[in-house]
Structures are given as C-alpha cells and as structure tokens.
C-alpha positions in Angstrom: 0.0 0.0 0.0 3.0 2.5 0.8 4.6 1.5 -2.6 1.3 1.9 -4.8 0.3 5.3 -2.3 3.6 7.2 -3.3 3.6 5.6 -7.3 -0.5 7.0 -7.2 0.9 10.6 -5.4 3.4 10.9 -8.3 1.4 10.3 -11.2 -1.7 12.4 -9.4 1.5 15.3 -9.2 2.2 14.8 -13.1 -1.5 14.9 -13.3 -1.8 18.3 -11.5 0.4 20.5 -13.2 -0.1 19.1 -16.9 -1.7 21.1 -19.4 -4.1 18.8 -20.6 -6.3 15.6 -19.8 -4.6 12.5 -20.8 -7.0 9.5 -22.1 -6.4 6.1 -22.4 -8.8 3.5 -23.5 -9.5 -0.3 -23.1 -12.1 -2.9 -24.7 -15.1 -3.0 -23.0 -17.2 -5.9 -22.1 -19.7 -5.0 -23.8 -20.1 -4.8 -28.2 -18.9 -1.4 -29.1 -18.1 0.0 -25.7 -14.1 0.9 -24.5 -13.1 1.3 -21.2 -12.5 5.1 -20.8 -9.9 6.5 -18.3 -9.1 9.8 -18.1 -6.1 12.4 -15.7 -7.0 15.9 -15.5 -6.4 18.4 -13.2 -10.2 17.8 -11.5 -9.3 14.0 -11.0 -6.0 14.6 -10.0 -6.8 17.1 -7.4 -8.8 14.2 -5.8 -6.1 11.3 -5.9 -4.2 13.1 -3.7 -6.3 12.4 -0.3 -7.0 9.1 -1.4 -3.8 7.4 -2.5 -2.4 9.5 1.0 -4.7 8.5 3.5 -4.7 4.9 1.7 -1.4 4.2 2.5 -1.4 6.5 5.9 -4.5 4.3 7.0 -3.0 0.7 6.1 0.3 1.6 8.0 -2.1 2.1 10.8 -4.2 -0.9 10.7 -1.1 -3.1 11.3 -1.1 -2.4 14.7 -4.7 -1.2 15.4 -6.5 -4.2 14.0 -3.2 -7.1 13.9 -4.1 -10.2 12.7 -3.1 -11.6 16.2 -5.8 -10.1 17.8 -8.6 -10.1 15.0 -8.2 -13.8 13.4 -11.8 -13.8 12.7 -11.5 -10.3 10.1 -8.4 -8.7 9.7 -7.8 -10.6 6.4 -11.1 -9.3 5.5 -9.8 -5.7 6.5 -7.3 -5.6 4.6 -8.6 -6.9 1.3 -11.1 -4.7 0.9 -9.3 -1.8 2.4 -6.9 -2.2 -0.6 -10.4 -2.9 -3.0 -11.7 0.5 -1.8 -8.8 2.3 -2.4 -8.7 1.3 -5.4 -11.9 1.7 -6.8 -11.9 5.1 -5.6 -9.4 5.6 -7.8 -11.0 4.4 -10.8 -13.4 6.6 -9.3 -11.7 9.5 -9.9 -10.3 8.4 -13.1 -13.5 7.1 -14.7 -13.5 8.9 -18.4 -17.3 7.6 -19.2 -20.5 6.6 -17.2 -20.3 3.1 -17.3 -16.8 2.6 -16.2 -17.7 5.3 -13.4 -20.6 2.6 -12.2 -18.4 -0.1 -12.1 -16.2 1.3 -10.0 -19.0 3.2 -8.1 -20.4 -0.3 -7.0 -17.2 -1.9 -5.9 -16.7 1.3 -3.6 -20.0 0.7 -2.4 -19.5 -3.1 -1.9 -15.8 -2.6 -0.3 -17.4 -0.3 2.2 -20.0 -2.3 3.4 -17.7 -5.3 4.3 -15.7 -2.7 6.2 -18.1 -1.1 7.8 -19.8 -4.4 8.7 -16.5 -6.2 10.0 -17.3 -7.0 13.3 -20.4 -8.5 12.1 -21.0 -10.0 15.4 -22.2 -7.0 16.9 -26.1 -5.9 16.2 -24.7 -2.2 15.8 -22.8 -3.1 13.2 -24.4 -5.4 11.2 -27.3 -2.2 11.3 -25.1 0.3 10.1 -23.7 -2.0 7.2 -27.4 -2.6 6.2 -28.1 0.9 6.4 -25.3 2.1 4.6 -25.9 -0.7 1.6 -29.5 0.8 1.0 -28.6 4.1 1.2 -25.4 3.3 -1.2 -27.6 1.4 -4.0 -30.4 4.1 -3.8 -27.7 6.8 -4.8 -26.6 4.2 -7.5 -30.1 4.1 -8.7 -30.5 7.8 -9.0 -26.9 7.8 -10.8 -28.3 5.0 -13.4 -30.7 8.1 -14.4 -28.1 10.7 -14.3 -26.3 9.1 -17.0 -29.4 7.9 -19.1 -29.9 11.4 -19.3 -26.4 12.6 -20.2 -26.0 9.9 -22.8 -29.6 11.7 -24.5 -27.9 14.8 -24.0 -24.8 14.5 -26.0 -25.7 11.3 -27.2 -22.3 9.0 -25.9 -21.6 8.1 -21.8 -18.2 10.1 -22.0 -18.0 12.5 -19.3 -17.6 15.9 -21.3 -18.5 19.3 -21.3 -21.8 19.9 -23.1 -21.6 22.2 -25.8 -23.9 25.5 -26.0 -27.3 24.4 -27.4 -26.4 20.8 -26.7 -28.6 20.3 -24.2 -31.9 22.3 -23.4 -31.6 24.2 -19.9 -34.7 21.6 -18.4 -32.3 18.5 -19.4 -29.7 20.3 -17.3 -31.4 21.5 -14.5 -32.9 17.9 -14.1 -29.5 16.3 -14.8 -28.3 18.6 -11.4 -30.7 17.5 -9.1 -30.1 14.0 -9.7 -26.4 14.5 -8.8 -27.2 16.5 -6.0 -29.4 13.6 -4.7 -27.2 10.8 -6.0 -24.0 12.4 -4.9 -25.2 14.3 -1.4 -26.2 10.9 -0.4 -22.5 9.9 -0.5 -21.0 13.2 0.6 -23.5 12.8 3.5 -25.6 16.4 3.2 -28.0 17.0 5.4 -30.7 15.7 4.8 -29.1 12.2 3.0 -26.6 11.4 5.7 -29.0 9.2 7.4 -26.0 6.3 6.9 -23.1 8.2 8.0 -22.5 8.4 12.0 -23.7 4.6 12.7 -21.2 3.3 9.9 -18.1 5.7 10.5 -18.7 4.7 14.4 -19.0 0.7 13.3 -16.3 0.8 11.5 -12.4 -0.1 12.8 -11.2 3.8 12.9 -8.7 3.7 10.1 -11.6 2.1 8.4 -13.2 5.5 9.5 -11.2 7.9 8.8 -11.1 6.2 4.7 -15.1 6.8 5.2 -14.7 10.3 5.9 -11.7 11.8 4.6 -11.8 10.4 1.5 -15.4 8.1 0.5 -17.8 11.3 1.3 -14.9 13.5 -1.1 -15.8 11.0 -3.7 -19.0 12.5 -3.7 -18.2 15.6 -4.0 -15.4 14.8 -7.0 -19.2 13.8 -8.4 -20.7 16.9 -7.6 -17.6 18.6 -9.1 -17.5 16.6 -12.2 -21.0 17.2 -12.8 -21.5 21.0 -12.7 -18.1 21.5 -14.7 -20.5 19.5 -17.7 -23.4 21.6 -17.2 -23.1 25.3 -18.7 -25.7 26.8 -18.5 -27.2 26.2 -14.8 -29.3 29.0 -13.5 -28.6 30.9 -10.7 -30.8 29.1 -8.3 -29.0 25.9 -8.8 -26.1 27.9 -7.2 -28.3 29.0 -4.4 -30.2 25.4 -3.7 -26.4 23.8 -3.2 -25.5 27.1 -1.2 -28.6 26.5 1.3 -27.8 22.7 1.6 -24.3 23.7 2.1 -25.7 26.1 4.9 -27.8 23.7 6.3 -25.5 20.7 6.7 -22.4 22.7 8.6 -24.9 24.1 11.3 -27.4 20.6 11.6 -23.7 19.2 11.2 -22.0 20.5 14.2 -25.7 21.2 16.1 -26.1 17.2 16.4 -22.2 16.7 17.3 -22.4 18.9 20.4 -25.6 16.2 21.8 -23.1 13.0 21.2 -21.3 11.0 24.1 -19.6 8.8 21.8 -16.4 10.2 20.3 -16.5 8.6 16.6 -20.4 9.3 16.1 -19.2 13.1 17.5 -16.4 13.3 14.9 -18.9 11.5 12.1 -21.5 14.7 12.6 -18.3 16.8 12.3 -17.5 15.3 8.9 -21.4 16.6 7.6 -20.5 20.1 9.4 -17.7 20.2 6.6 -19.6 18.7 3.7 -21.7 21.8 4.1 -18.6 24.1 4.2 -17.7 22.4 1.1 -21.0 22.4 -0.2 -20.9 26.6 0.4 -18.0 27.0 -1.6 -19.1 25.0 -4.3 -22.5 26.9 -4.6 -21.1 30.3 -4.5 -18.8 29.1 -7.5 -22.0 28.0 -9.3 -23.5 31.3 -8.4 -20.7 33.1 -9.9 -20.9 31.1 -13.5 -24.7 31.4 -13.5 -24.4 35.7 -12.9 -20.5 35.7 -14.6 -18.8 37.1 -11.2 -15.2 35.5 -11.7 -13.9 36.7 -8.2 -17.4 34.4 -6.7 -16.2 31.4 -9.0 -11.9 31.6 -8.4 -13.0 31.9 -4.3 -15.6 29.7 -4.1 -14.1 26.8 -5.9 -10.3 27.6 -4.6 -12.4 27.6 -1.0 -14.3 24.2 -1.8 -11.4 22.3 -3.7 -9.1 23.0 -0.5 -11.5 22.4 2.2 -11.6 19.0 0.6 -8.1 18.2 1.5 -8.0 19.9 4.3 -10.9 18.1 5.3 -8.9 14.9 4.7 -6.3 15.7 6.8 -7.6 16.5 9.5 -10.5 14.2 10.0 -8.1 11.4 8.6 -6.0 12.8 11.8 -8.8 12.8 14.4 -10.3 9.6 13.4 -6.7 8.0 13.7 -6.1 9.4 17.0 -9.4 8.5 18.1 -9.0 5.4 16.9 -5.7 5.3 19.1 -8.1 6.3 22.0 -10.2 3.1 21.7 -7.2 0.6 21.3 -5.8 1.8 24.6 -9.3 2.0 26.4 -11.9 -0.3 24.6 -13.8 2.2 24.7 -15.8 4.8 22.5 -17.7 6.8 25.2 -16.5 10.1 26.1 -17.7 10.1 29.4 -15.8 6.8 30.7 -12.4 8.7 29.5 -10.8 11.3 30.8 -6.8 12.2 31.9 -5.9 10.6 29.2 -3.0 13.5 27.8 -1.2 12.4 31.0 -0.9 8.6 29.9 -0.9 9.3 25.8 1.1 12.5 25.5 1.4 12.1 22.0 -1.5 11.2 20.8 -3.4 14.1 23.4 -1.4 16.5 21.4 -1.9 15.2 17.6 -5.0 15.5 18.6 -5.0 18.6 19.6 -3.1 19.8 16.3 -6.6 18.4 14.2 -9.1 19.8 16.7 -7.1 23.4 15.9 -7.4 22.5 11.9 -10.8 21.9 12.2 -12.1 24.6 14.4 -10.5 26.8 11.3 -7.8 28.7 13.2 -4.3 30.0 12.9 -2.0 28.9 11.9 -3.5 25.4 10.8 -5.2 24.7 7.3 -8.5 24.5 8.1 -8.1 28.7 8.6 -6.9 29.2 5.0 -9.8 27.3 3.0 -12.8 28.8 5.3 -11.0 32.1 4.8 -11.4 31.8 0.7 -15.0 31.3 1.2 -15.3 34.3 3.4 -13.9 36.5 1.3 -16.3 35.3 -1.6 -19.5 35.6 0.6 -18.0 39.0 1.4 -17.7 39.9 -2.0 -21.3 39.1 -3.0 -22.7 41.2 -0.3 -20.3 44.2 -1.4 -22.2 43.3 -4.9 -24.3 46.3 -6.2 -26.9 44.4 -7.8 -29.9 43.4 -5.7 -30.6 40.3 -4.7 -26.8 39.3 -4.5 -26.2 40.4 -0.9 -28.5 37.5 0.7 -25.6 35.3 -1.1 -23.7 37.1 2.1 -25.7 35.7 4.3 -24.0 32.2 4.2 -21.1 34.1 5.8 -22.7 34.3 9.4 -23.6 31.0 9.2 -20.1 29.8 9.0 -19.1 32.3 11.2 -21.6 30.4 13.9 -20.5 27.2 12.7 -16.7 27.8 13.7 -18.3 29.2 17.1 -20.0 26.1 17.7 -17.1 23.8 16.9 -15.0 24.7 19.1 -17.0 24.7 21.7 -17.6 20.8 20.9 -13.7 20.6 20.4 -13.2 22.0 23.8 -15.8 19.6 25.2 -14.4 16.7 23.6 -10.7 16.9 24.0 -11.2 18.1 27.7 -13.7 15.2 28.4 -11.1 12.7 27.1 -7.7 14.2 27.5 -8.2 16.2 30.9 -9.3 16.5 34.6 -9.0 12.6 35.9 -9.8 9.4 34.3 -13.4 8.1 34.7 -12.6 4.1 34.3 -10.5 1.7 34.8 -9.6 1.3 31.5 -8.9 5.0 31.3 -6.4 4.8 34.2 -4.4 2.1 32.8 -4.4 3.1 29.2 -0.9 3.2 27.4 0.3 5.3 24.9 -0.1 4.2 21.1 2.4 2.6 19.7 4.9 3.7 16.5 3.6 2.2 13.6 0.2 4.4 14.6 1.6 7.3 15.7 3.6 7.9 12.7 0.6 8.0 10.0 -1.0 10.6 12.3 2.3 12.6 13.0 2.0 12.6 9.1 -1.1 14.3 8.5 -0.5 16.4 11.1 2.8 17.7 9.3 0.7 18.3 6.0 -2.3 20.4 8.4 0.9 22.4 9.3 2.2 23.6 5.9 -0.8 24.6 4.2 -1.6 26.5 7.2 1.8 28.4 7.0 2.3 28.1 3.6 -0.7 29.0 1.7 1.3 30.9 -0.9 2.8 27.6 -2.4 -0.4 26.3 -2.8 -2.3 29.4 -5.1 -0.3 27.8 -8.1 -2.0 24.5 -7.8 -5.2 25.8 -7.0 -5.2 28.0 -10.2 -5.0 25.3 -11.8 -7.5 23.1 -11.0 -10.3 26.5 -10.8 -8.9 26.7 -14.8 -9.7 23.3 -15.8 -13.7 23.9 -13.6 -14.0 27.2 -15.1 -12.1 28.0 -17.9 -8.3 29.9 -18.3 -9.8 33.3 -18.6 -10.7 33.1 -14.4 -8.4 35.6 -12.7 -5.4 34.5 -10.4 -5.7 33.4 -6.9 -3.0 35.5 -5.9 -4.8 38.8 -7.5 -7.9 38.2 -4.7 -6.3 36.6 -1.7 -3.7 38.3 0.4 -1.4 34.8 0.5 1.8 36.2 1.0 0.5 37.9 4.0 -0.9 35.1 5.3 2.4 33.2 4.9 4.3 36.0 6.6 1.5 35.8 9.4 1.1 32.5 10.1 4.8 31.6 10.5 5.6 34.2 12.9 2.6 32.8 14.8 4.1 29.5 14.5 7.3 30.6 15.5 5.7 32.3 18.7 3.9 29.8 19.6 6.4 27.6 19.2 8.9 29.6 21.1 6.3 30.2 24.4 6.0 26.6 24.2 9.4 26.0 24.5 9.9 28.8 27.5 6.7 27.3 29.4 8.6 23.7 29.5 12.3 25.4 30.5 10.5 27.2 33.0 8.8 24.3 34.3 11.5 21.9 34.4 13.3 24.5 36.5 10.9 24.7 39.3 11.0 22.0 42.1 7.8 19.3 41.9 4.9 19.5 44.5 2.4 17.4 44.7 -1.3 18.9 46.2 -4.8 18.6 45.9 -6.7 20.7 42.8 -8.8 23.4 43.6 -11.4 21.2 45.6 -15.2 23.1 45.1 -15.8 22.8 48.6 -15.3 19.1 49.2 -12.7 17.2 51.6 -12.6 14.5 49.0 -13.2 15.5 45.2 -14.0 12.2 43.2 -13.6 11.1 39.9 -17.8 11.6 39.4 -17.5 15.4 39.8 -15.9 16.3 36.7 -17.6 18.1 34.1 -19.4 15.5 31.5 -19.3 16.1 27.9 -23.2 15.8 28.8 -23.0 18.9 31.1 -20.7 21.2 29.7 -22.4 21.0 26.4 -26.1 21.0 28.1 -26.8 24.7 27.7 -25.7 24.8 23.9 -28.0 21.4 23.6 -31.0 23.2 25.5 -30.1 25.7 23.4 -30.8 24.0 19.9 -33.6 21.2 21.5 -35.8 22.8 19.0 -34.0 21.1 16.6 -32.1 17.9 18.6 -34.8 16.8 20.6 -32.5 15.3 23.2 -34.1 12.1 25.2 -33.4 12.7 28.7 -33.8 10.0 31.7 -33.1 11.4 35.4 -33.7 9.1 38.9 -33.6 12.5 41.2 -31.6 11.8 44.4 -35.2 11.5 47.2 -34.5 11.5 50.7 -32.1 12.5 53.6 -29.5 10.3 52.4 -30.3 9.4 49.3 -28.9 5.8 48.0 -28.6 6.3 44.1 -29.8 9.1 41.3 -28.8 8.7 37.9 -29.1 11.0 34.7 -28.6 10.0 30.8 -29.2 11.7 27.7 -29.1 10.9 24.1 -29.5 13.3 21.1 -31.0 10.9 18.3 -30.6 11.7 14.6 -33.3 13.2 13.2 -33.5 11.5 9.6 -32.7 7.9 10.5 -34.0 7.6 13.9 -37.1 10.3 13.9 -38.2 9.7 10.7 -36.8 6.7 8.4 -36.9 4.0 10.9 -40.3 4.4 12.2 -41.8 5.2 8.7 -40.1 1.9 7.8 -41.9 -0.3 10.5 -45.0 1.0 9.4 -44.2 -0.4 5.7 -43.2 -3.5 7.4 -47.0 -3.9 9.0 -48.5 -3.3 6.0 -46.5 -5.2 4.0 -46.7 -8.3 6.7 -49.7 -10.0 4.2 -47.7 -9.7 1.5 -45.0 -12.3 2.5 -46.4 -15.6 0.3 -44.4 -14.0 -2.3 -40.9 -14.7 -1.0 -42.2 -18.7 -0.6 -43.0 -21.1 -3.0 -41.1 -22.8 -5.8 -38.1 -21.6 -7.9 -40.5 -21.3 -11.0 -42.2 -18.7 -9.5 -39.2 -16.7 -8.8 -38.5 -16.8 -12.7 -42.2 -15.7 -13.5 -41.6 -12.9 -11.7 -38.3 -12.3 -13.8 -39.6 -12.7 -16.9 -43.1 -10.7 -16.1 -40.8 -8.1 -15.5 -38.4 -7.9 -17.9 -41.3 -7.9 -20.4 -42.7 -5.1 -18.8 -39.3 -3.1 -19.1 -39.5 -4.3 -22.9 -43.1 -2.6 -23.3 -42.3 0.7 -21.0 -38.9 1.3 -23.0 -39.6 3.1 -26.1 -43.1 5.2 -24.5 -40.6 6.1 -21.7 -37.9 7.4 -23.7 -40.0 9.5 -26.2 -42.0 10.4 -22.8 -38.6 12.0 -21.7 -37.3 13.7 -24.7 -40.9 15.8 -24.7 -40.6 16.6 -21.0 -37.5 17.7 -21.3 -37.5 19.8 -24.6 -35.0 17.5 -26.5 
C-alpha cells in the first residue's frame, strides 16, 4: 500500500500540473463500448487524499487491528481496504458513465464489508445494512443521471456539453439527480441518514477512509457534474449554497448532543460537507451571474476544504482510533486524563481539533478564509438580490463558534481532569507504527496552514480546468503572501512560548497537592464536568432542533442511596423519521409475504413478467422523456 500510495501521489503530481487531460482507452465488455480512463487536473486534485490516507491508513491498521488479535476479520480488513482504495481511484479516473458505475459499485461493496466487520455485533451489522441501502439508492438515482447525459450529448463520456447541446430543463434535471445521488455519498443534510452509525462501526482507520476520502468521492461527483453543465441558473447555485448552509450548522448542532467520540467526529464530517457544499455553490452562483472573483474563491475555498478536510479528520479519526485501542472504549464520558498517559497522541490531537475549528495557523483557517472573502464579495455586490448570497457568511461564522466549543468539550472530556474508568487509568500510549501515520497528516495540516502561498499555483490550476483559463489568479484576490508571513511568525511564537513554558517548568521544584477542591474534603472522579453537562446549555439551546431524550432518577431522601441522569440526542432522519416510517411499511407489507415462498418457477415468472414489462415501457418512456425535457 506505501509502494502503490507514493507511485499513485506521483502520477496524481504529473497529473496536476499538466496542461491537458490524458486519455487512455480499453475494450469494453460490452459490443462497441471501450473502457474510458481519463487524468485531468479535477481528478488529479482528488487522488491526492486518497492514495495519502490509503497508505497512511493501512500503515495504521497493522497495529490497530493485527491479525493476532482479530483472526476472525483482519484478512477481511485488509482486502477490501486495498479494493476501496482502489476503486476510488478508478473513481476519480473514470473517463465515461459506465466505467464510473463499475467502480461506483465496488466502492460501495468494499465499504459495506468494512463497515460491517465486526459483524457479530447488532450495531454493526445495522449500520452496514443501512449504509448498503442508502449506497444502491444513490446508484439508482446515478443510473438516471447518466441515461440522461447519454440523450444529451448522445455518448456516456464524461464531457463538457456544448452550448445548445442540451436544453436548460435537461440540465437542471440532470443537477438535481447528482445533487441527490451524490449528497447521499457526501453525507448532506438531509441524506446522511447512513453516516454516523457506519463511521462509528467501523475499525477507525476504516473510518477515517469513510470520511476523509469516500464522502470526497462524492463531491469529486458533484464537481465533475457542474463542470459538464453550462448553463445552470442561478438558483441551482443558491439550492447547493442553502444545503451547504444547512448541513455545517445541523452538522455541528447534532455533534455537540453526542457522548460517543466517533459518532461526535462523524456529525463533524457533515458540518464540513456543508462548508464544502458553500463553496461550491457560490462558485456556481458566480458562473450562473459571470462574477469571476465568486467562481476563483468559491471553488479555490471548496477544492481546498476537501483536502484539508482529509487531513484532519483522517488525523482525528486516527487518534481517536488510538483512544479506543488503549481503552476499549468509545464513550466520552468513561475517558478522561488521558494526555497524561498518551502525551502524544493528546497532542496530535489537539493539532486536528485546531485544523478543524478553522484557526491560525493550521489549514483548516486558510480554505474557510477563501470562502469568506467570496461571501464577502457578494454582499459588497451592487446588484440586488446578491447580498442575501452574504448571508451564508454568518452562518459559518456560527459554525466555527460552535465547533469549538464541541472541540473544547471533547478533547477536555477525554484528555483532561482525571480518568473516569478503569480502562482510562491504565491506558498506554499508542504505539509507533500508529503514531507515525498521524504525526504525518498532522505535518501536512501544518504547511498549508503556513504556507498557503505555495499552494495558489496548484489551486489556479485546477479552478482553470472547472471554469475555464480566462478566471483571474488566486493571488490577485487573496492576500497569500501575508498570510504566509503571518502565520509563520505565529508558528514561531507559539512555538517559542512553548518552549519557554517547559524550560521554565523543568526548572521549578515538583509539589504534589490537591486541585482546587469546590468545597469538598474528597473530590471524586464523578464530579468532573461530563461532555453531557458542559455542552447541556448549547444542547438546550438548539432542542428545538435535537430533541434530546433525557432520563433522570432525582436523588429523594435524607440520604439518598442512588440518582442517575442519561441523555441521548437521536438523529433526526434515521432515527425520527426513516426508521419508524419503515416499521410501518413492514406492517402493511406483513400480508404480502407468500411472495418470497414457493417454488423456484415462480421466482422466474416474476423475472420474466418483469423484464417484459421493461421491454413494453422502454420506447413510450424514452420518447416520454425527450418531450418533457425539450430535446
């Protein structure tokens, strides 16, 4: 996996900077269809996170999930961790529609054996299922996505439709089924009904694959897809813009209710979809009202936040991850003093939680920064109507408030105060071989954040080959070589108190004393904050919206023998909604069941009875369509 990440990250390099897409073709296996690959600056772009955090991740899993220890599945693992990477790559690389399904549906297939591996469990074994429906009904929706392409320019090669190719109806019908068939991937609210029970299932290098790089793949299909489309109005900018919106604040909302650290990262990951999502729409915006400083910022802001995103969630997961190999445990509020006992993994940690919460002088700051000034320029816009576009910039403004307060809760929770059990007090630090990977992507959070200048270059070119050459500079609307200057002398400082604090420190003699004690002779583990308590007003805050389940035994009596107090935010699509809906259907559908039994004739009468149906609904269908949709 090293060998095949660093020969993927060099030809993804040669990709990057060419000039021009390279094609290469293969026989198909079908009459009069070739296999279609195709490098350009677009796929390129997205090989990068997945050949790194391929090989980061499988470095990782030889130690986090050893085939000493896992006998039963770590062959599994690693089979169709390498299967996954892989077909994202052909992903990426697809040059046609079919090809792209094929390798569509062996990413979706690889995925559910990973996030199903300890199949044993009933949590897991549900959030496989669940992910495998809501995998196949975004396959489903792409089958029509490329029907229609192919009666647009009348082959499945992925290309830029030419003016008057395609009548604006065909187009805008051709967007929403991405934005359904691809937001279910990317995990938008609301389509990421399959996200925080499979990333949580899931062995953590397994999850950070999920949500650095297999939610980016939809996204690269987002991407793809508006580059093809011309002629989009302006509301398709504003529809991805509000989803955007919507997902980054429902995003990190639903991670402030969550006691269990991967499910609290997982929300995290549909907090930055919608980032994403923001800076994708205002680019749209800009085409559809031909505002080249909307469309350089808003896909420069969108492109980077998806590797930023990648390496720093790829980092969290991983250190996470490190978390539950020492403790066996996921819950935040059975950790606790854990920075003491994993010093290095408390701080690498630390460095992602800083990336994420978009602050100096980490990448996370420079990407949400490239949106900002795009939002900002739409509401300095003198036409009307424009300036509501500037109202997406509060909303991010609120959504970096509201992570870090969730990133204060969580790493103080499990990295601070006192441990909370057993397997807390006795953890031990992470070993090498896991450390390194996340040392890694910390390293790469650390240089885009202080060198932002020596990435403009790369990110003019890929905003060239979405938009077109004639798109000003990078450089010409963003003040990079400022921010360079700035964020290494903050570095430096930082770097430098640091260094002071601990020469200080070392120099003063040791004494050993009680904490601040609130009042009590005897302060106990059990009166630390919770992650349940210090994020209860932001939760009571936003009930309107998390609904949180709350059980409380109140302590009755003089001396009162036990009280206890739980809370659980559910998810408001799977577990509000989907679920119950779907027991429901199940009633209904109880009567219905003599279908499934009876002999294997049967099972082809219901083959062939459909099949001839298909046959008969076929040509009305088609003609049907090219009237609707004014071809």
């Amino acid at each position: 996996m090293i060998l095949a990440g660093v020969m993927g990250l060099i030809g993804a390099t040669f990709g990057l900077i060419g000039t021009s897409s390279t094609k290469v073709s293969f026989p198909g296996p079908l009459p009069d269809w070739s296999f279609h690959l195709r490098m350009d600056p677009i796929s390129a772009f997205f090989l990068f996170p997945i050949f790194l955090l391929g090989a980061a991740g499988s470095v990782y899993g030889l130690r986090y999930w050893a085939q000493a220890e896992h006998a039963r599945n770590a062959q599994r693992v690693s089979f169709f961790y390498g299967l996954l990477v892989a077909a994202l790559a052909m992903v990426a690389l697809a040059g046609d529609g079919i090809a792209f399904l094929f390798a569509w549906e062996i990413m979706a297939f690889s995925a559910f054996f990973l996030v199903s591996t300890e199949d044993h469990k009933p949590d897991a074994r549900k959030a496989g299922w669940i992910y495998l429906i809501a995998a196949h009904v975004g396959t489903l929706i792409l089958f029509a996505l490329f029907a229609l392409l192919r009666l647009a320019c009348g082959s499945y090669e992925l290309r830029r439709l030419q003016g008057g190719e395609a009548s604006v109806g065909l187009q805008i019908t051709i967007f929403l089924l991405a934005l359904a068939g691809f937001g279910i991937k990317a995990g938008a609210m609301p389509l990421h009904f399959w996200l925080p029970g499979a990333h949580a299932a899931a062995p953590s290098h397994v999850s950070a694959m999920l949500s650095a790089v297999v939610l980016k793949i939809g996204i690269y299909g987002l991407v793809r897809t508006t580059m093809l489309l011309p002629d989009l109005p302006l509301v398709c900018g504003l529809l991805v813009l509000i989803v955007g919106v919507i997902s980054a604040i429902l995003g990190v909302v639903f991670a402030l209710g969550q006691h269990d650290l991967k499910r609290l990262l997982a929300y995290h990951s549909i907090e930055n979809i919608g980032i994403i999502l923001m800076g994708l729409g205002l680019a749209m915006a800009g085409v559809a009202v031909h505002q080249s400083a909307w469309i350089v910022l808003g896909i420069a802001g969108c492109l980077l936040h998806v590797w930023n995103h990648s390496l720093f969630k790829g980092l969290l997961f991983l250190a996470a991850g490190s978390v539950v190999h020492a403790t066996h445990s996921r819950e935040i509020d059975r950790l606790g003093g854990l920075a003491k006992l994993m010093p290095r993994t408390a701080g690498l940690f630390a460095v992602g939680a800083v990336a994420i919460c978009g602050l100096p002088p980490l990448n996370g700051f420079i990407s949400e920064l490239l949106i900002y000034l795009g939002l900002f320029r739409a509401g300095t816009n003198s036409q009307a109507g424009f300036s509501a576009i500037a109202l997406a910039a509060p909303a991010l403004a609120l959504v970096g408030a509201l992570a870090l307060a969730c990133f204060v809760k969580a790493y103080g929770a499990v990295f601070l105060g006192t441990a909370r059990s057993p397997e807390a007090e006795h953890a031990l630090e992470a070993p090498a071989s896991m450390l390194v990977p996340i040392a890694l992507l910390a390293v790469f959070c650390a240089l885009i954040g202080m060198l932002p200048i020596l990435i403009t270059p790369v990110l003019d070119h890929v905003v060239g080959a979405w938009a077109g050459a004639s798109q000003p500079r990078l450089a010409e609307l963003t003040p990079a070589t400022f921010l360079t200057v700035l964020n290494i002398c903050l570095t430096v400082t930082i770097i430098a108190a640091a260094a002071m604090l601990r020469r200080t420190s070392s120099l003063l003699p040791a004494r050993l004393s009680v904490t601040w004690d609130c009042g009590y002779a005897q302060p106990r583990r059990s009166m630390q904050y919770t992650s349940s308590s210090f994020a209860g007003i932001l939760v009571g805050l936003f009930s309107w919206v998390l609904r949180p389940r709350v059980g409380i035994l109140p302590p009755a009596g003089i001396f009162p023998s036990k009280s206890t107090f739980h809370s659980d935010v559910p998810d408001a699509v799977l577990d509000r909604m989907l679920e119950p809906w779907w027991g429901r259907v199940k009633l209904r559908l109880a009567s219905w069941r003599f279908i499934q039994q009876g002999p294997v004739q049967r099972y082809l009468l219901y083959i062939l009875l459909a099949l001839f149906g298909l046959l008969l609904s076929m040509v009305p269908l088609t003609d049907l369509l090219r009237r609707l949709l004014g071809r």
